[in-house]
C-alpha positions in Angstrom: 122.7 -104.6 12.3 120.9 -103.0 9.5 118.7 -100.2 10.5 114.9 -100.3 10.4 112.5 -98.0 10.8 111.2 -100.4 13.6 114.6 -99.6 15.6 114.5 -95.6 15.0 110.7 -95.8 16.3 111.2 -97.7 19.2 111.5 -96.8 22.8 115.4 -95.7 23.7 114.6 -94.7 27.6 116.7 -97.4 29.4 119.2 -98.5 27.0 122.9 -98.1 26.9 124.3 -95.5 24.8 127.5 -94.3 23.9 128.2 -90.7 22.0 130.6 -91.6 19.4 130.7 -88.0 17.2 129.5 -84.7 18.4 130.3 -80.9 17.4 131.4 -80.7 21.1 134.4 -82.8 22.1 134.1 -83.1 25.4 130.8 -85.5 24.7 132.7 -88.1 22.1 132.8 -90.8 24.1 130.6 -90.8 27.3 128.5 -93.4 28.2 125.4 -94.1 30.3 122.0 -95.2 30.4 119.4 -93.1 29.0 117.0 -91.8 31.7 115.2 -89.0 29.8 114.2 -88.1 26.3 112.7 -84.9 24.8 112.0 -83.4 21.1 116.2 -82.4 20.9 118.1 -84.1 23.6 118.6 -87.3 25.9 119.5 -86.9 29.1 122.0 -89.5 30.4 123.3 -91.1 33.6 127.0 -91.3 33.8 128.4 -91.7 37.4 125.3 -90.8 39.3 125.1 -87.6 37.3 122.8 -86.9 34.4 123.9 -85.4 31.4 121.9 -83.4 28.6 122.9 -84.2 25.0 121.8 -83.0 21.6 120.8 -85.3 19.3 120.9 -83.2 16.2 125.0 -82.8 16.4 125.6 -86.6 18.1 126.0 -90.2 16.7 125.0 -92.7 19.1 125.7 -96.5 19.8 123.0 -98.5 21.3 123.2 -101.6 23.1 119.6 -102.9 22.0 118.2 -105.9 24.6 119.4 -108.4 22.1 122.9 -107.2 23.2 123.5 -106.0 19.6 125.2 -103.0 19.0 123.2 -100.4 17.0 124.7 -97.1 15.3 122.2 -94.0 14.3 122.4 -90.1 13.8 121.1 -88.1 16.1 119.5 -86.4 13.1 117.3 -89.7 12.6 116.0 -89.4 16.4 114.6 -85.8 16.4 111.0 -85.2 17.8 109.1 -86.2 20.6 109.3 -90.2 21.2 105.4 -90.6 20.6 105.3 -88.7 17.4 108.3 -90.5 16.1 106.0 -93.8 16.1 103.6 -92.0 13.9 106.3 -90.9 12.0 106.8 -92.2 8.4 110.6 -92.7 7.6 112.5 -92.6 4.4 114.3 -95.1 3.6 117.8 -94.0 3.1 119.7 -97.7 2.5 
């Protein structure tokens, strides 16, 4: 699925998300559902417990409602979730 800015703006508190780079390797590969966002980090339930992850160092896989499968940086997903709606984005495809 090509990426829009629609996607990078929208709302990523209850979707399914799995880490699949990160700085730290101990995070490649968990996944849970997103519980919490801030400006840097979302905060995700695996196994009952909730797990703090940067965004600037991770590439995540969502699981969008459609069912479709949806890779993005991190890098693209910085800021607070109601500024990023305000937010103009490049285009960089």
């Amino acid at each position: 699925m090509k990426i829009t800015p629609a996607i990078i703006q929208g709302e990523f508190i209850g979707l399914d998300a799995k880490i699949t780079k990160n700085n730290n390797p101990s995070l490649v590969k968990m996944k849970g559902k997103i519980i919490n966002e801030t400006r840097n980090t979302f905060v995700i339930l695996q196994e009952g417990k909730q797990k703090i992850i940067p965004k600037d160092t991770s590439v995540f896989h969502f699981i969008m409602q459609d069912r479709t499968v949806v890779e993005i940086d991190g890098k693209l997903l910085l800021g607070r979730p109601e500024d990023r709606v305000k937010k103009r984005i490049r285009r960089l495809w």
